[in-house]
SEBAMAR-318337 format. One record per residue (C-alpha): x, y, z; residue in one letter. Coordinates in Angstrom, 3 decimals. Example, Ala and Ser with C-alpha at 12.3 -4.5 7.8 and 13.67 -1.06 7.14 Angstrom:
((12.300, -4.500, 7.800), A)
((13.670, -1.060, 7.140), S)
REM end
This chain:
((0.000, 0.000, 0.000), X)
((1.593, 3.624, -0.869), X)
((1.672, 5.834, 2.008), X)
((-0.208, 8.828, 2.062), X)
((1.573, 10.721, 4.509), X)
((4.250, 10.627, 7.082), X)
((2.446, 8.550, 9.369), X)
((1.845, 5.903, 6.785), X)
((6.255, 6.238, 5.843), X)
((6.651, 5.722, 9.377), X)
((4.576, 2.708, 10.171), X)
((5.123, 1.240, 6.655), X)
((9.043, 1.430, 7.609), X)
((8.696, 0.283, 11.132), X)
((12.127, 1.395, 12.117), X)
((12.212, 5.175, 11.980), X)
((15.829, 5.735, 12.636), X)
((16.557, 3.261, 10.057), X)
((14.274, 4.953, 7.003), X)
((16.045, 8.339, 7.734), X)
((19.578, 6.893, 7.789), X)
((19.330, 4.906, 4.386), X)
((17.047, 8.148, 2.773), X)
((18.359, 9.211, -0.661), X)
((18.010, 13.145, 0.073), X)
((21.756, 13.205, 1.109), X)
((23.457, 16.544, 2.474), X)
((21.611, 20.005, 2.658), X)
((21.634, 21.561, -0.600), X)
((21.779, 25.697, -0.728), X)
((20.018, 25.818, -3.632), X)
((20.222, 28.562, -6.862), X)
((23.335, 30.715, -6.217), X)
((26.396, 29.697, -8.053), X)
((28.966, 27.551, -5.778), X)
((31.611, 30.124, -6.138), X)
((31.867, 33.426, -7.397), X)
((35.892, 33.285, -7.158), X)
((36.825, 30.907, -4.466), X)
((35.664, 29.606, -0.908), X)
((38.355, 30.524, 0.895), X)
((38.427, 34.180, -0.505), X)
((35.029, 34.282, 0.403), X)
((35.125, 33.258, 3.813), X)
((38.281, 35.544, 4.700), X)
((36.348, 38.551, 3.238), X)
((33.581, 38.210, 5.921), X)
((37.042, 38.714, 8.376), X)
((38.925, 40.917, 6.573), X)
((36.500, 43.589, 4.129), X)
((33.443, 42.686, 3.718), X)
((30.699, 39.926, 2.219), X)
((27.255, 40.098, 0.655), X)
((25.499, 36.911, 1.038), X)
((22.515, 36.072, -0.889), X)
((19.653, 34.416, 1.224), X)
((17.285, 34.814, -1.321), X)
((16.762, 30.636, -2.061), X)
((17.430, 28.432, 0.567), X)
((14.993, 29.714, 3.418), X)
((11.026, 29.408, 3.489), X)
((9.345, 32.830, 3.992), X)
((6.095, 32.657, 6.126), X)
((3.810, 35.439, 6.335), X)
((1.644, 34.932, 9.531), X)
((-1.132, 37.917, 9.337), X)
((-4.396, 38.636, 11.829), X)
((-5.381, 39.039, 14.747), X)
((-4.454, 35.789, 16.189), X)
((-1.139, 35.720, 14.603), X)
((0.766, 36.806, 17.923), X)
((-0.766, 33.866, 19.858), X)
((-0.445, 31.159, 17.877), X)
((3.435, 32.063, 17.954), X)
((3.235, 32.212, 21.539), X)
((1.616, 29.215, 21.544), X)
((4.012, 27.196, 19.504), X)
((7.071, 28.803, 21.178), X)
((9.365, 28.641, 24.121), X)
((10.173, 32.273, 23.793), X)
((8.256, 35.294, 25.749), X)
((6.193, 37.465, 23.588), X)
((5.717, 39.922, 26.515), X)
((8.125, 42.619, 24.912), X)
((7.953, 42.061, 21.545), X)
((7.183, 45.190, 19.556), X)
((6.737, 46.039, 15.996), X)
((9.924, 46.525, 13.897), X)
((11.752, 43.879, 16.467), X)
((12.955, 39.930, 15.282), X)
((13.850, 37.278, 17.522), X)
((15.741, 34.200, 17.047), X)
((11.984, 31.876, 17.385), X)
((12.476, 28.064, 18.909), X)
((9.021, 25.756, 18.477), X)
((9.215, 22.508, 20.190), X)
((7.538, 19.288, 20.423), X)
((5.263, 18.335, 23.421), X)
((8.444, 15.703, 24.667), X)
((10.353, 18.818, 24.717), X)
((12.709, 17.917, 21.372), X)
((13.281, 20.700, 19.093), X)
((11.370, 21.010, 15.943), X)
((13.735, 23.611, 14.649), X)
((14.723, 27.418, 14.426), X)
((14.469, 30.624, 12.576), X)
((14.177, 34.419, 12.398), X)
((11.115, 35.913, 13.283), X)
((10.128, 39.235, 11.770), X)
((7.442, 41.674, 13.504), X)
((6.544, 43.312, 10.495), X)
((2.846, 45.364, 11.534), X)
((0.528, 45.242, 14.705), X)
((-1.054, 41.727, 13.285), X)
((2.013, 40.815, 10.542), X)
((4.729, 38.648, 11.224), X)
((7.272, 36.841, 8.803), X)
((9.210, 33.812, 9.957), X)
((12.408, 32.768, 7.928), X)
((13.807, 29.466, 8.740), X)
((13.769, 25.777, 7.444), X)
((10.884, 24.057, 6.507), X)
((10.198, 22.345, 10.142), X)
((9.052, 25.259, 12.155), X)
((7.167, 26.406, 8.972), X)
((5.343, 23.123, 8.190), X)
((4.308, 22.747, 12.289), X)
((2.975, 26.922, 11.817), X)
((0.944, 25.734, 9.308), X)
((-0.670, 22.882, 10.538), X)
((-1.196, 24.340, 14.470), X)
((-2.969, 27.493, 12.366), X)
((-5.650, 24.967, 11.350), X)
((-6.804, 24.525, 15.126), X)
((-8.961, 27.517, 16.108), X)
((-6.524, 30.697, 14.791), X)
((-8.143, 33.836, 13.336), X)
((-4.799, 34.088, 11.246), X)
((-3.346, 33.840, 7.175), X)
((-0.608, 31.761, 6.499), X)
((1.064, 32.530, 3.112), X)
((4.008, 30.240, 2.073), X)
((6.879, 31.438, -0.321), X)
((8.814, 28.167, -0.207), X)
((12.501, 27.842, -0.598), X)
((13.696, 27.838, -4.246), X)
((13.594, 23.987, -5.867), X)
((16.916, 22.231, -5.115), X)
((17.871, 21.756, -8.363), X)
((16.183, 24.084, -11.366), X)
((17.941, 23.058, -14.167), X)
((17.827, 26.154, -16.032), X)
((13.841, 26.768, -14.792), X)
((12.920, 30.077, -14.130), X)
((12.855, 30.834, -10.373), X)
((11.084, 33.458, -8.408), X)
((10.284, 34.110, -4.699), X)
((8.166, 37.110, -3.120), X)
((11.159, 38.504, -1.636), X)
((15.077, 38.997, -2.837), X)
((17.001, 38.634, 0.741), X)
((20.564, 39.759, 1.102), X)
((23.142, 40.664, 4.296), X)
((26.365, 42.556, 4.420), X)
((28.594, 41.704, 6.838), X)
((32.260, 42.276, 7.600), X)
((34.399, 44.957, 9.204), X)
((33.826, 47.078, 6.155), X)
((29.938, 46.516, 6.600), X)
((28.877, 49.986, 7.994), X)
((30.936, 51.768, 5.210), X)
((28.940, 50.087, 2.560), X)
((25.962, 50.814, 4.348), X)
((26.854, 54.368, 4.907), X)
((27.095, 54.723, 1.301), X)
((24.368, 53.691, 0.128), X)
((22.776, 55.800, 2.607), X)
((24.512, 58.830, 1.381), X)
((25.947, 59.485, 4.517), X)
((26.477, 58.401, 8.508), X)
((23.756, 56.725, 9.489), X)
((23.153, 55.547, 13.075), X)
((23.199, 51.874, 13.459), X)
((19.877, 50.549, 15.512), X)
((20.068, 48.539, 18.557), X)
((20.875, 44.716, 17.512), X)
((17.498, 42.626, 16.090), X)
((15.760, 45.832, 15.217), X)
((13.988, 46.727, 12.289), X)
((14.772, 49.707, 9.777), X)
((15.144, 51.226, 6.447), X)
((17.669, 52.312, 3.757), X)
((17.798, 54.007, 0.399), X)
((19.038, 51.789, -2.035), X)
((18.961, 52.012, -5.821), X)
((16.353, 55.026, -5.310), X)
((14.168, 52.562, -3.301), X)
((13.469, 52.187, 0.712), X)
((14.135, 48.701, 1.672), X)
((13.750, 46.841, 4.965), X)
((16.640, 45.823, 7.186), X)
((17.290, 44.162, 10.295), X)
((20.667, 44.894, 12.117), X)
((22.509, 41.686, 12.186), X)
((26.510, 40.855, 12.720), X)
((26.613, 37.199, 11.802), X)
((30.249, 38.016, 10.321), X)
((30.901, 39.176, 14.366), X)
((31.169, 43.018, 13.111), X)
((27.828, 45.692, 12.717), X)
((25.701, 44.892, 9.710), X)
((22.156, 44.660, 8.205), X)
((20.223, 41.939, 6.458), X)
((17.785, 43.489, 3.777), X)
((14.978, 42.632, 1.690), X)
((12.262, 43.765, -1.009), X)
((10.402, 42.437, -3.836), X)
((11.649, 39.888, -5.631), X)
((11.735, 41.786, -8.988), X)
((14.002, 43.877, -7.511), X)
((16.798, 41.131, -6.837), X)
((19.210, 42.455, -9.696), X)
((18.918, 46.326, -9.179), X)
((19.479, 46.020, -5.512), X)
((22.459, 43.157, -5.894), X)
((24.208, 45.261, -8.550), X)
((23.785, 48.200, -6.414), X)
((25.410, 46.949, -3.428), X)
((28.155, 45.470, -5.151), X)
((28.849, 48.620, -7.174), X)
((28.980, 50.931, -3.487), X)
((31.172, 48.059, -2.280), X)
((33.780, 47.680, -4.695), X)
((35.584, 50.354, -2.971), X)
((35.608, 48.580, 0.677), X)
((36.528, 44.816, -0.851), X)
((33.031, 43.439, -0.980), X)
((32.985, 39.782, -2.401), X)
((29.905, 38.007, -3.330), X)
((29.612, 34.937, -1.720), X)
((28.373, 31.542, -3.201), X)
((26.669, 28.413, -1.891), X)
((29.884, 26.747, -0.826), X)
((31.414, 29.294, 1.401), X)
((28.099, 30.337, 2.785), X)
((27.836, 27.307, 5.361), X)
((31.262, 28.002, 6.600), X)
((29.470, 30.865, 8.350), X)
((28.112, 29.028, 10.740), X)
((30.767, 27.036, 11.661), X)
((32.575, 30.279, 12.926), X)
((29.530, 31.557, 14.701), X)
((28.108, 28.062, 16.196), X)
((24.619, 27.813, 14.772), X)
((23.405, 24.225, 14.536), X)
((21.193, 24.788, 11.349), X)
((19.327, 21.278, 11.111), X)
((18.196, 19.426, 14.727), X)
((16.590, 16.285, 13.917), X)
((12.425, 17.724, 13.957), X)
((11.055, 16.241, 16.955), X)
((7.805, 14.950, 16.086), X)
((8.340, 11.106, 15.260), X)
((7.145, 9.860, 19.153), X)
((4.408, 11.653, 20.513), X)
((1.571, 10.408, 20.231), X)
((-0.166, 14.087, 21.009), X)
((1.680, 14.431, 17.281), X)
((-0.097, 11.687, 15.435), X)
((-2.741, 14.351, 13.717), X)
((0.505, 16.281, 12.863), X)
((1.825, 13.128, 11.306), X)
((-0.977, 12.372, 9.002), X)
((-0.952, 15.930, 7.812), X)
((2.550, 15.958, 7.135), X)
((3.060, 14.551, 3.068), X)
((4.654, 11.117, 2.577), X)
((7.472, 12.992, 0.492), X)
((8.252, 16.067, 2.431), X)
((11.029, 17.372, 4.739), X)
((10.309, 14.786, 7.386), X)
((10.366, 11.961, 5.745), X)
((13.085, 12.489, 3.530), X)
((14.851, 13.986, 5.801), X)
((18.640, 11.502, 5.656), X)
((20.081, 11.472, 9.323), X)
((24.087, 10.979, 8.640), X)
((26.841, 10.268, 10.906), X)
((28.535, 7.145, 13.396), X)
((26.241, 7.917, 16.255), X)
((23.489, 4.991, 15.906), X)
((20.431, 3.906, 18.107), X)
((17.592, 2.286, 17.708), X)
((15.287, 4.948, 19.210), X)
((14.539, 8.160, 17.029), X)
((14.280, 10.164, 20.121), X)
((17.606, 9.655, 20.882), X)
((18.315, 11.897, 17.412), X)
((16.282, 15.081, 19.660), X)
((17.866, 17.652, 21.042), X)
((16.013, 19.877, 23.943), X)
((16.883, 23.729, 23.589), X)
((19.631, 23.493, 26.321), X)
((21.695, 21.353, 24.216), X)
((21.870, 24.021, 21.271), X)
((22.599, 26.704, 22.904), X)
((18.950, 28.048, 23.086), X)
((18.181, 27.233, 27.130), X)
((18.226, 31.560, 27.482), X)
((15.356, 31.393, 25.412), X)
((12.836, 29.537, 27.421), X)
((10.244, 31.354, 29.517), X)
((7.989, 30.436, 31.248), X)
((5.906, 33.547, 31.454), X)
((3.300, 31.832, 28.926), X)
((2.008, 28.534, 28.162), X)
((3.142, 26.642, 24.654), X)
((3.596, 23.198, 23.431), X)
((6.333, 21.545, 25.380), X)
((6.112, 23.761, 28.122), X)
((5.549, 20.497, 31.014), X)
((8.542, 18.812, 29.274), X)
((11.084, 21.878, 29.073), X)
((9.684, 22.739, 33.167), X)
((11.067, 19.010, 34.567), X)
((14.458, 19.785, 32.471), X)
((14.636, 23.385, 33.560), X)
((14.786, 22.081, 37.238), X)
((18.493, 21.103, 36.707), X)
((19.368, 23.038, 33.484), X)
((23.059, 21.988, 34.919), X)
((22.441, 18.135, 34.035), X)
((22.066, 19.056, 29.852), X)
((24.300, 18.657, 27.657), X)
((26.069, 22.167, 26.122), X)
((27.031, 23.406, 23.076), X)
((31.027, 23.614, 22.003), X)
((32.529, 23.491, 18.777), X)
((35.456, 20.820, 18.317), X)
((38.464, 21.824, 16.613), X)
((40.127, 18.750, 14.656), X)
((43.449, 17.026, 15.124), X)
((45.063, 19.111, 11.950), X)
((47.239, 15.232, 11.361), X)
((44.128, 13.243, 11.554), X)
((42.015, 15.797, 9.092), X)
((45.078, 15.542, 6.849), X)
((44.821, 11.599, 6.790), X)
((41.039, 11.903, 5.965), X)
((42.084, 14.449, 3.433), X)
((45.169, 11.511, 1.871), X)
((42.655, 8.711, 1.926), X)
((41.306, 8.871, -1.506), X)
((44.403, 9.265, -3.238), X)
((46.160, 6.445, -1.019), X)
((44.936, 3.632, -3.396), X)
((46.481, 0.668, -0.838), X)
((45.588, 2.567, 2.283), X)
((42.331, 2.525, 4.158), X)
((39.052, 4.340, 2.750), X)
((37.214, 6.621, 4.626), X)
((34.214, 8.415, 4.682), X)
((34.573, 11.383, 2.101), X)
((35.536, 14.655, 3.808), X)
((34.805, 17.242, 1.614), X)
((35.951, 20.827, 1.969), X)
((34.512, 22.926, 2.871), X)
((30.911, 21.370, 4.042), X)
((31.698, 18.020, 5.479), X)
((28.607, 16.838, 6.239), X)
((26.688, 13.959, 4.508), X)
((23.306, 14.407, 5.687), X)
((20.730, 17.091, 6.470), X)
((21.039, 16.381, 9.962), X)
((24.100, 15.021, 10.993), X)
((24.909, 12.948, 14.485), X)
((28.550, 11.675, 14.957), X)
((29.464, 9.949, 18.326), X)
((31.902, 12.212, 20.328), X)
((33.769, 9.934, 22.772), X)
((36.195, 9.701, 25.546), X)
((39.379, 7.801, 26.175), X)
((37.598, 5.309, 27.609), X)
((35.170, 5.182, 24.357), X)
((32.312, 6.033, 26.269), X)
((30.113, 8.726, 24.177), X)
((29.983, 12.029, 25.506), X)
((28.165, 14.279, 23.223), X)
((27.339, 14.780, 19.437), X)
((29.113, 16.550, 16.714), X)
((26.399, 17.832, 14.592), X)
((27.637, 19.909, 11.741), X)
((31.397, 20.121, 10.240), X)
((33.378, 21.694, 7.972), X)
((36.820, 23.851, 7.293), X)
((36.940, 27.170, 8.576), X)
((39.296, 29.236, 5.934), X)
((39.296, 32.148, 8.744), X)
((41.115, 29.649, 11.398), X)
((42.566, 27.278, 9.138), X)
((40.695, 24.219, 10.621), X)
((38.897, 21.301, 10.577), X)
((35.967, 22.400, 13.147), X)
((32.573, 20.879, 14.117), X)
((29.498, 22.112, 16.179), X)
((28.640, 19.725, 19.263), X)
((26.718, 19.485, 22.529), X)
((28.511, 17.658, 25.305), X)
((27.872, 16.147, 28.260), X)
((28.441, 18.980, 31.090), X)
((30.925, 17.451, 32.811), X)
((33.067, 17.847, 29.343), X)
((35.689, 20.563, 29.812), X)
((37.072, 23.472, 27.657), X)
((40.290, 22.325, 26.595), X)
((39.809, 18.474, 26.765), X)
((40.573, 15.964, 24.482), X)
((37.932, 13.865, 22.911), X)
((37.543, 11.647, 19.518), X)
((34.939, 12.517, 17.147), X)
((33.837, 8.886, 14.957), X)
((33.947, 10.003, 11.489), X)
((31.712, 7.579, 9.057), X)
((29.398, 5.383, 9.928), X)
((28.983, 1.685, 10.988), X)
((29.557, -1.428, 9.141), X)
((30.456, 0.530, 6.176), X)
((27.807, 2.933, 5.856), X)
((24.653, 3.237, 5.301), X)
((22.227, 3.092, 2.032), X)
((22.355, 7.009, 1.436), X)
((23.234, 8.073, -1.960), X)
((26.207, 10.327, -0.418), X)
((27.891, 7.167, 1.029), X)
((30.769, 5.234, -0.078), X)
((31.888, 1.719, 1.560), X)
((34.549, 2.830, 4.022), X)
((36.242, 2.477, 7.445), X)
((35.329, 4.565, 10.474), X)
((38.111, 7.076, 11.626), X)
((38.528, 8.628, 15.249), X)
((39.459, 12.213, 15.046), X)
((41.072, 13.907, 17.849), X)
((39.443, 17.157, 18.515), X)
((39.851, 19.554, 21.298), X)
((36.553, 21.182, 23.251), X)
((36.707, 24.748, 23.044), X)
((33.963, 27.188, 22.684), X)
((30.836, 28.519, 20.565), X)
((30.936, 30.523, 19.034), X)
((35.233, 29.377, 17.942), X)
((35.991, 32.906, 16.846), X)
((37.257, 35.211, 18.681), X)
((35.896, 38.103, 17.157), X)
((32.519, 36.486, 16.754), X)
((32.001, 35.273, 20.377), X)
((33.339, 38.925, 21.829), X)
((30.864, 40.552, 19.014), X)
((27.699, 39.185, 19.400), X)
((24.911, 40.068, 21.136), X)
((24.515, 38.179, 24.297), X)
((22.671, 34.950, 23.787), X)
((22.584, 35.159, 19.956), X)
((23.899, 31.654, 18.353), X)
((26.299, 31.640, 21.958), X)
((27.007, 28.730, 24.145), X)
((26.285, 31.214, 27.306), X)
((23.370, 31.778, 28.957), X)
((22.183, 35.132, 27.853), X)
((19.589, 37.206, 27.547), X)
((17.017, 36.518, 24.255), X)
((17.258, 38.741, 21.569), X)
REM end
């Protein structure tokens, strides 16, 4: 019998961790802008050194959330407080399930009185729509993300989204203002004249220096991208492509895909047989050495990521019971680190696949590692015993490492050694991004998240940090 939704995947598959770990989907894909402009690693020292523009048009749903319910049902679905949350304000916005797992992240826009945008992966955005269904005065309008892979089709989204970032940031900005202009307080709303036009912006600094993400109409993608470029020629501005984009967050320690927590509860069955039999959730390939036989070992509560700062308590939402027992000894979670590889041991991944005697190992590919959309390798100590999860890796042209984003178990200090399994069990598993190989332990050393210096001393307290902090 064909399954007609994820429900009917799941129960058809009867092993849930095993249909996501042998799923065809293979790693995320950032879909429509060219690789490279002129080269990764020129791209990623520009966000250090002049300054970037990254395009952010494709890869991210766009949710419009309009009515007069629209500012409940996000309080409803999320752990943050919506007590002080004006107009022309965003917040880094954190749904999660009713066992208290993650569903996933994004940036949420207050746009009007009753007009929000949220800008994320399609997770949060698929559990918006579905929880609008239940007794919400509200419109939901979807402009998904751009299709993987065109091939030469014609694309369009409602909105053209762009950020410039880098030291040189506010001297772009400045011209293209036509003069000094005043930054606003961090995850605040504004304006700027560009190309004769006033766009939107929201001040950002995801390159750990002042800058703004903007956005507009779609039709205007070229006039505005050609503008900026032209006022940044001066200051060193570099486009940059699809590859060097995910190196960003590497540097600044955002986990960008947690493993959607809505495969258990049974509160989350309706959600389940809404959800299409060929979406996100069931496609979705888990990758990585870390395997068990219960999907909820795959979740990851908001103290884990980073995002325990976030929860309050001041309102009631799904998960709230689940996050309250945790919150009781916040101490006892795991934390967020980043893990900075054994530069010999990266090097003998790197040697493998020209070493045609020599062991094979899992491909490491510069300079987005991973091999899944959501990606789980075992962290372990000397004794083997697993201590945490590395959940996203790559090369970091900025430091000149191998790095990877992880929670740990608390006990886990800065500054110790641990071994990160690189590939996967028994060869691998069925996904189309897997070659037959040997597993490899990787000595890494726990330090923190965000890695960078300059990022962690930048940012706003809280935002994409390991620290407790306040929310933006």
């Amino acid at each position: 019998m064909s399954a007609k939704n994820l429900q009917d995947v799941l129960d058809n598959a009867g092993n849930t961790v095993e249909l996501l770990r042998n799923s065809q989907l293979g790693a995320y894909i950032y879909p429509v802008v060219p690789a490279e402009f002129s080269n990764f690693r020129r791209e990623v020292i520009a966000w250090r050194t002049t300054a970037v523009l990254y395009d952010q048009t494709h890869h991210m749903h766009n949710l419009f959330v309009t009515g007069p319910d629209a500012r409940r049902l996000l309080s409803d679905t999320g752990i943050n407080s919506f007590a002080n949350f004006p107009v022309d304000m965003a917040k880094q916005f954190v749904p999660v399930g009713p066992e208290g797992g993650v569903i996933g992240d994004g940036i949420l826009f207050h746009l009007a009185p009753e007009e929000f945008v949220f800008v994320g992966r399609a997770p949060v955005a698929n559990w918006l729509l579905y929880k609008a269904s239940s007794g919400y005065n509200v419109e939901l309008t979807l402009d998904p993300r751009s299709p993987s892979r065109p091939y030469g089709k014609p694309v369009t989204r409602s909105l053209w989204r762009f950020q410039i970032q880098g030291p040189n940031a506010w001297a772009i900005i400045e011209k293209l203002n036509g003069g000094p202009l005043e930054p606003v307080r961090f995850f605040r709303l504004g304006t700027l004249p560009v190309a004769g036009k006033q766009v939107r912006t929201l001040r950002h600094g995801m390159a750990g220096a002042p800058g703004l993400e903007l956005w507009g109409p779609y039709e205007d993608f070229d006039l505005m991208r050609e503008a900026i470029l032209e006022a940044g020629a001066e200051f060193g501005i570099e486009p940059c492509g699809a590859r060097a984009y995910s190196c960003n967050t590497l540097e600044s320690g955002w986990i960008p895909s947690p493993l959607p927590a809505i495969y258990t509860a049974e509160e989350l069955r309706g959600y389940r047989e809404w959800l299409p039999a060929d979406g996100y959730e069931a496609t979705n390939a888990i990758a990585g050495s870390f395997v068990s036989d219960d999907i909820k070992d795959y979740y990851t509560n908001p103290w884990e990521l980073g995002y325990g700062s976030f929860v309050k308590f001041d309102h009631d939402f799904v998960g709230r019971d689940a996050l309250a027992a945790i919150a009781s000894d916040p101490s006892s979670q795991r934390r967020k680190v980043t893990l900075a590889w054994h530069a010999a041991d990266v090097a003998t991944l790197l040697a493998s696949p020209v070493m045609g005697d020599g062991p094979g190992y899992q491909f490491f590919d510069l300079p987005n590692a991973n091999f899944g959309s959501s990606n789980f390798d075992s962290v372990v100590d000397a004794g083997d015993k697993v201590v945490g999860l590395s959940m996203f890796t790559g090369y970091s042209a900025n430091e000149r490492k191998a790095l990877s984003l992880a929670t740990v178990d608390p006990d886990v200090p800065i500054g110790a050694e641990v071994r990160v399994i690189w590939g996967e069990p028994d060869g691998g598993s069925g996904k189309s991004t897997v070659q037959p190989h040997e597993q490899f332990a990787v000595r890494a050393i726990v330090s923190p998240a965000p890695y960078s210096t300059v990022v962690r001393e930048s940012y706003h307290e809280g935002w994409r940090s390991a620290a407790a902090g306040k929310e933006t």
